[in-house]
N, CA, C and O atoms as CSV, one atom per row, in Angstrom:
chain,resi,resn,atom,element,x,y,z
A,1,UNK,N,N,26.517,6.654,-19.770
A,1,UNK,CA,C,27.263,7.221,-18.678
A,1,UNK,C,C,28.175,8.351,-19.163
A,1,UNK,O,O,28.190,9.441,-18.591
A,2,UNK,N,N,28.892,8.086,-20.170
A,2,UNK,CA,C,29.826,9.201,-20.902
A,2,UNK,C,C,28.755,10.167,-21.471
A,2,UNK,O,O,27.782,9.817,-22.139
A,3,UNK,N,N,29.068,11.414,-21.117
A,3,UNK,CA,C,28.073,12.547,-22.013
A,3,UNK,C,C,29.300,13.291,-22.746
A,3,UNK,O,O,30.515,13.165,-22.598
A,4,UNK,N,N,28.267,14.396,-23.880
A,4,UNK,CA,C,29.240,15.653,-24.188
A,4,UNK,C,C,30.053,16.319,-23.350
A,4,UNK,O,O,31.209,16.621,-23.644
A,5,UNK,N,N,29.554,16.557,-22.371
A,5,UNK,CA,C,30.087,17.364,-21.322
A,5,UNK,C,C,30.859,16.979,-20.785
A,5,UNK,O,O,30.393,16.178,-19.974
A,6,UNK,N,N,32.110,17.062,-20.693
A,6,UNK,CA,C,33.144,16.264,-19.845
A,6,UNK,C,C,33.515,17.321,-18.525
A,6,UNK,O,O,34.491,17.259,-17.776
A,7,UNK,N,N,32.713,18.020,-18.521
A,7,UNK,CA,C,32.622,18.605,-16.953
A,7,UNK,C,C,31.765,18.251,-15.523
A,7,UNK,O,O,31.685,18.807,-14.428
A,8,UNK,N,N,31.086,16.861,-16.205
A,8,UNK,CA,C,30.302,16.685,-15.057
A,8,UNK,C,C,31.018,15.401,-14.984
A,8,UNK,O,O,30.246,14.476,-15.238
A,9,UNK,N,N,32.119,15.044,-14.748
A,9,UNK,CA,C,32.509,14.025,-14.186
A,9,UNK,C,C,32.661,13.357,-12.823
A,9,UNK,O,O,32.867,12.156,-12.647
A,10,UNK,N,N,32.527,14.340,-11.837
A,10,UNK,CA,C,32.380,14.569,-10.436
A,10,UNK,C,C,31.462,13.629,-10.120
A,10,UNK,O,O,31.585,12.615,-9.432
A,11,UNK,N,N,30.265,14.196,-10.855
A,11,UNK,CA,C,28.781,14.280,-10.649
A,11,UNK,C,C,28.251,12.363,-10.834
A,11,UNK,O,O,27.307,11.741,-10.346
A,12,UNK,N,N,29.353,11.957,-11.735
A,12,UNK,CA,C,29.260,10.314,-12.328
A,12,UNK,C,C,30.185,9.468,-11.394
A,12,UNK,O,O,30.271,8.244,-11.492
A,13,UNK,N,N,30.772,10.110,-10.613
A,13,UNK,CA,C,31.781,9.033,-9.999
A,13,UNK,C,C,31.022,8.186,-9.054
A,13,UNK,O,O,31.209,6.999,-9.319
A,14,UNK,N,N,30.383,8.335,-8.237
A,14,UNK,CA,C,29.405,7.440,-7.778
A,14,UNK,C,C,29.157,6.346,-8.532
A,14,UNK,O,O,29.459,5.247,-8.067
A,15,UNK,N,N,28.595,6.440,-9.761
A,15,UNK,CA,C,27.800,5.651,-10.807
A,15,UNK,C,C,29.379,4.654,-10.797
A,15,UNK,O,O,29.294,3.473,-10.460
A,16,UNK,N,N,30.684,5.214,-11.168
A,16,UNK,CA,C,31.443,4.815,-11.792
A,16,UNK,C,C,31.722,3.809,-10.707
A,16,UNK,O,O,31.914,2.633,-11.016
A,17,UNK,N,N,31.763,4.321,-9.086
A,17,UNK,CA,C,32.736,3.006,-8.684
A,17,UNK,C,C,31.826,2.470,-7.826
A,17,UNK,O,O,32.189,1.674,-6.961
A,18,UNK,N,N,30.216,2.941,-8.006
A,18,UNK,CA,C,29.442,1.338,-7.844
A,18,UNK,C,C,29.756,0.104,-9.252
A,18,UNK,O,O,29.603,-1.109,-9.111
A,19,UNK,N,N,30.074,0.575,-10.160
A,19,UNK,CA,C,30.134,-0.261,-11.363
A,19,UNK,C,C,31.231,-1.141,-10.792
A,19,UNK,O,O,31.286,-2.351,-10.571
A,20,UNK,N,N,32.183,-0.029,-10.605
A,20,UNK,CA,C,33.848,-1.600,-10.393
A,20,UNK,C,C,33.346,-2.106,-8.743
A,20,UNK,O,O,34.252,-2.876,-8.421
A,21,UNK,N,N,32.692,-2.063,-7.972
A,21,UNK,CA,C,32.555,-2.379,-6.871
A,21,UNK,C,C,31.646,-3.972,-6.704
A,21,UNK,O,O,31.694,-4.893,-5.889
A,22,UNK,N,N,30.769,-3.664,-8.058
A,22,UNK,CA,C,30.201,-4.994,-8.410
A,22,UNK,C,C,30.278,-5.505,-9.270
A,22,UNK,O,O,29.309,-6.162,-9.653
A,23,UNK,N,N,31.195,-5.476,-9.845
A,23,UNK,CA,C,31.833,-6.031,-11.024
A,23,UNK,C,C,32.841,-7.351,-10.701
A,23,UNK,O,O,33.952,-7.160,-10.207
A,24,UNK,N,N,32.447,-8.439,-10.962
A,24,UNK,CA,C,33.501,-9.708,-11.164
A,24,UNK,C,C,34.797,-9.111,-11.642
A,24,UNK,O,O,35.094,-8.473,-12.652
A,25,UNK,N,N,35.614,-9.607,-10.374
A,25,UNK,CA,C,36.897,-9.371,-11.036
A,25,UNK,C,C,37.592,-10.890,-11.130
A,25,UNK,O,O,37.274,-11.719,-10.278
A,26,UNK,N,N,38.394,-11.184,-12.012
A,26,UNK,CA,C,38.775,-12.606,-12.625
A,26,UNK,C,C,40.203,-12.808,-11.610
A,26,UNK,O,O,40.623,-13.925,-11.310
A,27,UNK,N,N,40.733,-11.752,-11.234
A,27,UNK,CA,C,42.334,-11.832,-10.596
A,27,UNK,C,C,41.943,-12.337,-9.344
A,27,UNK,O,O,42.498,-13.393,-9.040
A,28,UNK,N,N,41.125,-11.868,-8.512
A,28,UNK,CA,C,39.914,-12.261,-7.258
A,28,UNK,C,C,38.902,-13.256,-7.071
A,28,UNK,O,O,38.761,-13.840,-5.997
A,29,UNK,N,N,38.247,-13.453,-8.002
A,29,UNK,CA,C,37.691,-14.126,-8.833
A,29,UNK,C,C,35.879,-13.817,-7.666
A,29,UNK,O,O,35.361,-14.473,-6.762
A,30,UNK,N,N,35.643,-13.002,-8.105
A,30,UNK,CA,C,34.610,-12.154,-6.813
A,30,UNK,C,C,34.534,-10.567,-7.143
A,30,UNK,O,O,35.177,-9.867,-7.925
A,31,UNK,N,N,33.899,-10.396,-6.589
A,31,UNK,CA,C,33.772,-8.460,-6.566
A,31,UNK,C,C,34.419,-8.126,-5.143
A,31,UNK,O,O,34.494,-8.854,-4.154
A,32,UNK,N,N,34.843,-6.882,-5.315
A,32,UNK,CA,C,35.488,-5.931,-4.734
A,32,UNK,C,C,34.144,-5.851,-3.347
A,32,UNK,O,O,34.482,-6.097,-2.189
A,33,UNK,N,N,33.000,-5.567,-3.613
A,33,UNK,CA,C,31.973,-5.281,-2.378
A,33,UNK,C,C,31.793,-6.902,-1.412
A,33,UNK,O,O,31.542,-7.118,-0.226
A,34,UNK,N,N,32.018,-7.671,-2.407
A,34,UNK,CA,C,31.922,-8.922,-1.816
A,34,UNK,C,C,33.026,-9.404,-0.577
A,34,UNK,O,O,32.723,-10.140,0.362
A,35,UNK,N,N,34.080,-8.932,-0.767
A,35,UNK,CA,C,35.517,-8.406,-0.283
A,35,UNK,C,C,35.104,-7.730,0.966
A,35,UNK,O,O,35.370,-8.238,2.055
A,36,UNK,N,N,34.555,-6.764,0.878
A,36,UNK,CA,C,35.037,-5.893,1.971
A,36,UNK,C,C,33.216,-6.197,2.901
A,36,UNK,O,O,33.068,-6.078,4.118
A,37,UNK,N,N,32.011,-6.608,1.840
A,37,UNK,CA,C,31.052,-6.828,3.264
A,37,UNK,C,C,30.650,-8.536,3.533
A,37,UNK,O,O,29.921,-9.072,4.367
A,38,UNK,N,N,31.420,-9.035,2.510
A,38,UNK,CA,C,31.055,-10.275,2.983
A,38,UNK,C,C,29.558,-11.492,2.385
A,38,UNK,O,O,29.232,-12.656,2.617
A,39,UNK,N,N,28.960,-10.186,1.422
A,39,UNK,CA,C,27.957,-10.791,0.595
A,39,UNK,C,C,27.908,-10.025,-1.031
A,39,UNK,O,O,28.483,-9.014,-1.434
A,40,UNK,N,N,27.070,-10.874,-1.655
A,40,UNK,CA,C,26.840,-10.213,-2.830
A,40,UNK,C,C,25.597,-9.358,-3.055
A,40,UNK,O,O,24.508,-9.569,-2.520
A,41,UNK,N,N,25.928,-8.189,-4.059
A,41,UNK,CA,C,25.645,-6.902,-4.122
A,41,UNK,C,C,23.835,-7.432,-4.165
A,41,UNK,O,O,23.662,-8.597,-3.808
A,42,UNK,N,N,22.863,-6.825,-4.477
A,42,UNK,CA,C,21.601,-6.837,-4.762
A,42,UNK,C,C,21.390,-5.881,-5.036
A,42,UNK,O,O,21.352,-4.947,-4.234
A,43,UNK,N,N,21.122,-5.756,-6.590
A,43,UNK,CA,C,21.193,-4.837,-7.439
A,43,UNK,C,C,19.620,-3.664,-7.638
A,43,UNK,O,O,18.813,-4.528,-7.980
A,44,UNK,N,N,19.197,-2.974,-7.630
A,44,UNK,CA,C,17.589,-2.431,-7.186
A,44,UNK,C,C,17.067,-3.346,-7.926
A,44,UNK,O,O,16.780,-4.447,-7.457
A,45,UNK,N,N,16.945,-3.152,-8.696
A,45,UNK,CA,C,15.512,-3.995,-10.145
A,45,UNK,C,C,15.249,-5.069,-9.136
A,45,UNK,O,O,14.059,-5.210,-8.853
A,46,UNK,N,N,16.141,-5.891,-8.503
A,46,UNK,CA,C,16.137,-7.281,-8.108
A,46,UNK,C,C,14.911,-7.130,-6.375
A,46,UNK,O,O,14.387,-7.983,-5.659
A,47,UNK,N,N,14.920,-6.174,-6.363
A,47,UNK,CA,C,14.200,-5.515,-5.266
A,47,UNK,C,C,12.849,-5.804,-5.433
A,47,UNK,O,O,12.095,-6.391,-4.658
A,48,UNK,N,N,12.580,-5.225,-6.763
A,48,UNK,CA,C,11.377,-4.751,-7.316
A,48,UNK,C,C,10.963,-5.845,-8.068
A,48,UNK,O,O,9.783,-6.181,-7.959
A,49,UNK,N,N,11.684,-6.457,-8.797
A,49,UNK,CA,C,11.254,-7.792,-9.835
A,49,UNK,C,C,11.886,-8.778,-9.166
A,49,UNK,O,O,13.042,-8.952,-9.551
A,50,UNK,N,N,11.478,-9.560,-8.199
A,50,UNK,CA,C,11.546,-10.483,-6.967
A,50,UNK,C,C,12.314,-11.482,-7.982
A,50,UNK,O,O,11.641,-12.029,-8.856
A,51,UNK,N,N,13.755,-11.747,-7.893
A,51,UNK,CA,C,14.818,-12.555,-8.386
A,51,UNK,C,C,14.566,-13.981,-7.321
A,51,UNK,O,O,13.855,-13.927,-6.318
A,52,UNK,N,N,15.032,-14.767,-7.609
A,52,UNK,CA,C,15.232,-16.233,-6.813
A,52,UNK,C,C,16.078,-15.612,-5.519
A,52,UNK,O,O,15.682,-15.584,-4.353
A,53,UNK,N,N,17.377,-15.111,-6.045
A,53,UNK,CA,C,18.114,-14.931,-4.882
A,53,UNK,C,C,17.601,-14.155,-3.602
A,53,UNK,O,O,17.873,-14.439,-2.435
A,54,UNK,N,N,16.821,-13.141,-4.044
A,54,UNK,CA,C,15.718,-12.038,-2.867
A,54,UNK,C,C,15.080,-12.834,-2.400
A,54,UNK,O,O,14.829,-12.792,-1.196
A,55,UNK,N,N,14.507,-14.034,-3.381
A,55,UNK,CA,C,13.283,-15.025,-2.675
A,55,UNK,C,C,13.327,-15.475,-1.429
A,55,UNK,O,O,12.616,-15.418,-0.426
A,56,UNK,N,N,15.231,-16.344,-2.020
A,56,UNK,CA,C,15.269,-17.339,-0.893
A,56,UNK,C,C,15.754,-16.564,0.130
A,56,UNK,O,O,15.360,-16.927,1.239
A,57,UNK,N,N,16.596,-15.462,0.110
A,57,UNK,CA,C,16.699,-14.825,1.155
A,57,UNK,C,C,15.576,-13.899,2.404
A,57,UNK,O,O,15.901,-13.623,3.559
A,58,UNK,N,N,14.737,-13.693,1.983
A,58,UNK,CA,C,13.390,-13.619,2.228
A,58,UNK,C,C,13.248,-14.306,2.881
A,58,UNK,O,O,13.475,-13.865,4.008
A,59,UNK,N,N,12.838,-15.719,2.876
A,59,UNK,CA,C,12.137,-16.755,3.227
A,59,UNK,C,C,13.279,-17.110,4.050
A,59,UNK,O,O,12.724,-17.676,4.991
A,60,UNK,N,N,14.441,-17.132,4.272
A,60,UNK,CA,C,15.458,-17.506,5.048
A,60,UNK,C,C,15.332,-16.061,6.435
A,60,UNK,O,O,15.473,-16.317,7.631
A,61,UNK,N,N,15.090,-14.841,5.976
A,61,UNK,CA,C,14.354,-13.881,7.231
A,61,UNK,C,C,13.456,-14.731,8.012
A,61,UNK,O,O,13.580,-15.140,9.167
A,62,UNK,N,N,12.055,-15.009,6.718
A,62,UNK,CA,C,10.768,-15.216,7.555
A,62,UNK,C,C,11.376,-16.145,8.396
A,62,UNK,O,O,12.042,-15.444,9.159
A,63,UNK,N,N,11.575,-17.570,8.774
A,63,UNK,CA,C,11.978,-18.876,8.954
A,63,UNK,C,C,13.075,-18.000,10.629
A,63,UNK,O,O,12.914,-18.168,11.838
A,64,UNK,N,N,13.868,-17.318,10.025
A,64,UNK,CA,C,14.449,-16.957,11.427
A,64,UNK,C,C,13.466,-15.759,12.335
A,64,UNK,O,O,13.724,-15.741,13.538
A,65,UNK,N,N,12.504,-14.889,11.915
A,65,UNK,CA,C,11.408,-14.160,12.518
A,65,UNK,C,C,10.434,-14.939,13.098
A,65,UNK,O,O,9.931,-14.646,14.183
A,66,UNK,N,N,10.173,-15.772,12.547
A,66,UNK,CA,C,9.301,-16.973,12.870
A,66,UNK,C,C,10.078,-17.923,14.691
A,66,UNK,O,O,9.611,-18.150,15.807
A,67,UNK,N,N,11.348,-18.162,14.029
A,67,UNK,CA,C,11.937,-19.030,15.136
A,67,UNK,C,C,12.005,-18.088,16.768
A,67,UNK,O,O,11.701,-18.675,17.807
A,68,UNK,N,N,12.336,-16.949,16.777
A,68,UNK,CA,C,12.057,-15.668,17.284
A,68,UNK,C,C,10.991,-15.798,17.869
A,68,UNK,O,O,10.830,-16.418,18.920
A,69,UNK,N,N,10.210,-15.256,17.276
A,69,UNK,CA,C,8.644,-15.472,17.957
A,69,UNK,C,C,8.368,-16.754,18.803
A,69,UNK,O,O,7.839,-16.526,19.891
A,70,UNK,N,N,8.619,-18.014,18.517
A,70,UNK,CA,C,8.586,-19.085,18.894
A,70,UNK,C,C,9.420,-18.839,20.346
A,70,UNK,O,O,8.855,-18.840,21.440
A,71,UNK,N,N,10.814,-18.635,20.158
A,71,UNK,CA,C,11.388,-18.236,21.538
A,71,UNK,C,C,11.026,-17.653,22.747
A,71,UNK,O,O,11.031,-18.074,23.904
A,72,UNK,N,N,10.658,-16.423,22.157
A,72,UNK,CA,C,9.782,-15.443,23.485
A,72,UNK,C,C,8.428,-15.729,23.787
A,72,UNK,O,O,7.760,-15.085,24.596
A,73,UNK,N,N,7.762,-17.347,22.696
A,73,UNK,CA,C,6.777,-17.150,23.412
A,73,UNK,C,C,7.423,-18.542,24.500
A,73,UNK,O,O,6.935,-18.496,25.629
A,74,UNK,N,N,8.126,-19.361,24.334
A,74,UNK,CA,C,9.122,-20.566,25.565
A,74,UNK,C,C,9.514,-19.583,26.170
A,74,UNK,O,O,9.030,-19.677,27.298
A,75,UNK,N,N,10.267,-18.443,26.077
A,75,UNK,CA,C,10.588,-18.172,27.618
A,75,UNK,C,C,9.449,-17.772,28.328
A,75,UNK,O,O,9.413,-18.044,29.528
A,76,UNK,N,N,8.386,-17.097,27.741
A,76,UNK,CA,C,7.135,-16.434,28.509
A,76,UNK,C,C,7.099,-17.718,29.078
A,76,UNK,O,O,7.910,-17.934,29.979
A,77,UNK,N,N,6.299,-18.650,28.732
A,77,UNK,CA,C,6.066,-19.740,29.314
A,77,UNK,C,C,6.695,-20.443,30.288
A,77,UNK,O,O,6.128,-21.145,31.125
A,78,UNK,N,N,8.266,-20.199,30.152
A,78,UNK,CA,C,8.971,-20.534,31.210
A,78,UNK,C,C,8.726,-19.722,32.428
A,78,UNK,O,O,8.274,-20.191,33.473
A,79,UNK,N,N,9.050,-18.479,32.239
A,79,UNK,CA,C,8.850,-17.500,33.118
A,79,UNK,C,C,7.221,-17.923,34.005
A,79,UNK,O,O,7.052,-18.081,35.214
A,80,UNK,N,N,6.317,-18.002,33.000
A,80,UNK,CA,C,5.210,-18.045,33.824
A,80,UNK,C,C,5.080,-19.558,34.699
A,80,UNK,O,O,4.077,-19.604,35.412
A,81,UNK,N,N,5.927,-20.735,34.729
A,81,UNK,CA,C,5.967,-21.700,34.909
A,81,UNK,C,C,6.731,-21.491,36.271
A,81,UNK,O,O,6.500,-21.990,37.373
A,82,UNK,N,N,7.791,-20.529,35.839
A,82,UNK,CA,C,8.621,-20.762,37.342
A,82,UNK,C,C,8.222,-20.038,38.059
A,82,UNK,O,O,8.411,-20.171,39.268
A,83,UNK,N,N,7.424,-18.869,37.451
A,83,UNK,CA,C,6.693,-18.008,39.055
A,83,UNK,C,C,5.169,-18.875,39.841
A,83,UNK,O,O,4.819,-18.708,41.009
A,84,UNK,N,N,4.707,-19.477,39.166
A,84,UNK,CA,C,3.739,-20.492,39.681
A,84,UNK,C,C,4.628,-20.904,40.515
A,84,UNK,O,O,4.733,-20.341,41.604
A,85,UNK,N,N,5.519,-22.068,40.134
A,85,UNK,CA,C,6.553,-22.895,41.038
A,85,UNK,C,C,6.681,-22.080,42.530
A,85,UNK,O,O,6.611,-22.673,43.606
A,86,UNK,N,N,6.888,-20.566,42.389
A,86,UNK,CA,C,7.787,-20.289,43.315
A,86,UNK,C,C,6.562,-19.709,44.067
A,86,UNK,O,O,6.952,-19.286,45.156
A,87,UNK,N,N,4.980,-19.492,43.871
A,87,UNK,CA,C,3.923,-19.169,44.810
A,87,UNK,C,C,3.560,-20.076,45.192
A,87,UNK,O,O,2.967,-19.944,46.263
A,88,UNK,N,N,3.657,-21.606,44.601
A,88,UNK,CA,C,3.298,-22.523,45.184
A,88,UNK,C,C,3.877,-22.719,46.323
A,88,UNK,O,O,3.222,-22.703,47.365
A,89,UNK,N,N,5.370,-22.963,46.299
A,89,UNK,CA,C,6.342,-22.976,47.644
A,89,UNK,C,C,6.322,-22.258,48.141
A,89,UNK,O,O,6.769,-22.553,49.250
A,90,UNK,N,N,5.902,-20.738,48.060
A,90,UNK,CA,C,6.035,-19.748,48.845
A,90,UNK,C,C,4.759,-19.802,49.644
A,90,UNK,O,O,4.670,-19.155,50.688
A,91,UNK,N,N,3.866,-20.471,49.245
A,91,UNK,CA,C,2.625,-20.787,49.890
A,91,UNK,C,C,2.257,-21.894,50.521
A,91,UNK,O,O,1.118,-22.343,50.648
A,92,UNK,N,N,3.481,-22.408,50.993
A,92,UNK,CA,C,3.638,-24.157,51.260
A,92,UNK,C,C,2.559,-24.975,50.695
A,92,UNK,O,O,1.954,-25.599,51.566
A,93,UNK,N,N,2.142,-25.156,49.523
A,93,UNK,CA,C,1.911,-25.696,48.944
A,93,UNK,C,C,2.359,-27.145,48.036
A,93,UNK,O,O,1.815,-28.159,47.598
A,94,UNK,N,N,3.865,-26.438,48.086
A,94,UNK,CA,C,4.931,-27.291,47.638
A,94,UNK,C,C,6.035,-28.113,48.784
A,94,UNK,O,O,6.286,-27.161,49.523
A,95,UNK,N,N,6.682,-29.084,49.250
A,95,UNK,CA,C,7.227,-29.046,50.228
A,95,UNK,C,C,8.651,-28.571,49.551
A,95,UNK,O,O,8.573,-28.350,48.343
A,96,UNK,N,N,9.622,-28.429,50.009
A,96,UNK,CA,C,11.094,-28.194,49.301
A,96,UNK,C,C,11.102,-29.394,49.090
A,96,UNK,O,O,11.183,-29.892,47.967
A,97,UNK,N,N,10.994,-30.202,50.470
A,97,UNK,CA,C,11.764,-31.159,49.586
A,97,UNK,C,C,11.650,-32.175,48.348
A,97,UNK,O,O,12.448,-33.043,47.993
A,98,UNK,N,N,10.230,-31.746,47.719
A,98,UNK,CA,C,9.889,-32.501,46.992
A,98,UNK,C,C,9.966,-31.883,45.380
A,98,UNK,O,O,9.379,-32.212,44.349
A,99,UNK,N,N,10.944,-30.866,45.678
A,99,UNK,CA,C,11.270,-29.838,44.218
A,99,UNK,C,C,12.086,-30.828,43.717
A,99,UNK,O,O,12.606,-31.803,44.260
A,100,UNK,N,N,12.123,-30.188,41.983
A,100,UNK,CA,C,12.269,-31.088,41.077
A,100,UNK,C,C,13.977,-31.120,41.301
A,100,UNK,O,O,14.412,-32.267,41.203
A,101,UNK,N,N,14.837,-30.265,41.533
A,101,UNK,CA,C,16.088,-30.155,41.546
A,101,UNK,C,C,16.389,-31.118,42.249
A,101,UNK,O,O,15.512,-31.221,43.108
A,102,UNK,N,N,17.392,-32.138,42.407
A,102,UNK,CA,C,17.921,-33.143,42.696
A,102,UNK,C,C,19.135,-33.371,43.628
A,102,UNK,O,O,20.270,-33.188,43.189
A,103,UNK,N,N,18.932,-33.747,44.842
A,103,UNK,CA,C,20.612,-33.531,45.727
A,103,UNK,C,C,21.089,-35.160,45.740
A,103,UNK,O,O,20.473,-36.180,46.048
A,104,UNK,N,N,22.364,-34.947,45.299
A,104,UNK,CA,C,23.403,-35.408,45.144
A,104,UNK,C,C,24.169,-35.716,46.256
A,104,UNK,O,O,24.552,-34.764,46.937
A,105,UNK,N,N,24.537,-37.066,46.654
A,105,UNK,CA,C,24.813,-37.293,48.115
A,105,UNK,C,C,26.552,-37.874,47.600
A,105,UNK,O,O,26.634,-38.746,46.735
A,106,UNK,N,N,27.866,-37.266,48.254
A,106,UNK,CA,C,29.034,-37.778,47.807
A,106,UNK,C,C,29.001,-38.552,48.715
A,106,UNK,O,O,28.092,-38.493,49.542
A,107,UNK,N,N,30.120,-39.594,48.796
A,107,UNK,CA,C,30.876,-40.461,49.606
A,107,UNK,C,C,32.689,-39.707,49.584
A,107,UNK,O,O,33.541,-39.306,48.791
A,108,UNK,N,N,32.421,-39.916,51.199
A,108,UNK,CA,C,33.859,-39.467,51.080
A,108,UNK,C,C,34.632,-40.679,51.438
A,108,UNK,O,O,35.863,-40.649,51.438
């Protein structure tokens, strides 16, 4: 990181305060990025050479993409369930009063 040139220092500061940004600090006892987004850093290589931690996080995506899919295909299904419902009755097919919703009789 240090060269001959001590004129391109500008040019390294990037480099420099991703370094303290993921760097364990002992007074904190955590990094500075961890601080301010709430997770830990993932460093490139770890991208590319599939670490445990990418794994399980991965597989913790798929598992919620998955649950997703599962959803929209229950509401489709709902949806297509209650528009049947409602051509049936609309076609007296159904009587009202024999819909599934339930009346409730008080005593006064």
């Amino acid at each position: 990181m240090v060269t001959e040139n001590k004129h391109d220092w500008d040019e390294r500061l990037q480099e420099a305060l991703w370094v303290y940004k993921t760097t364990h600090q002992t007074t904190t006892n955590t990094t500075p990025y961890s601080l301010v987004y709430g997770v830990q850093t993932v460093v490139p290589i770890e991208t590319q050479v599939v670490s445990l931690r990418v794994a399980v996080h991965q597989s913790i995506i798929d598992d919620e993409l998955k649950e997703l899919d599962l959803l929209d295909e229950k509401r489709l299904t709902a949806q297509q369930r209650l528009q049947s419902y409602q051509n049936n009755v609309s076609n007296g097919e159904i009587p009202i009063t024999d819909s599934p919703i339930l009346a409730v009789e008080r005593t006064i």
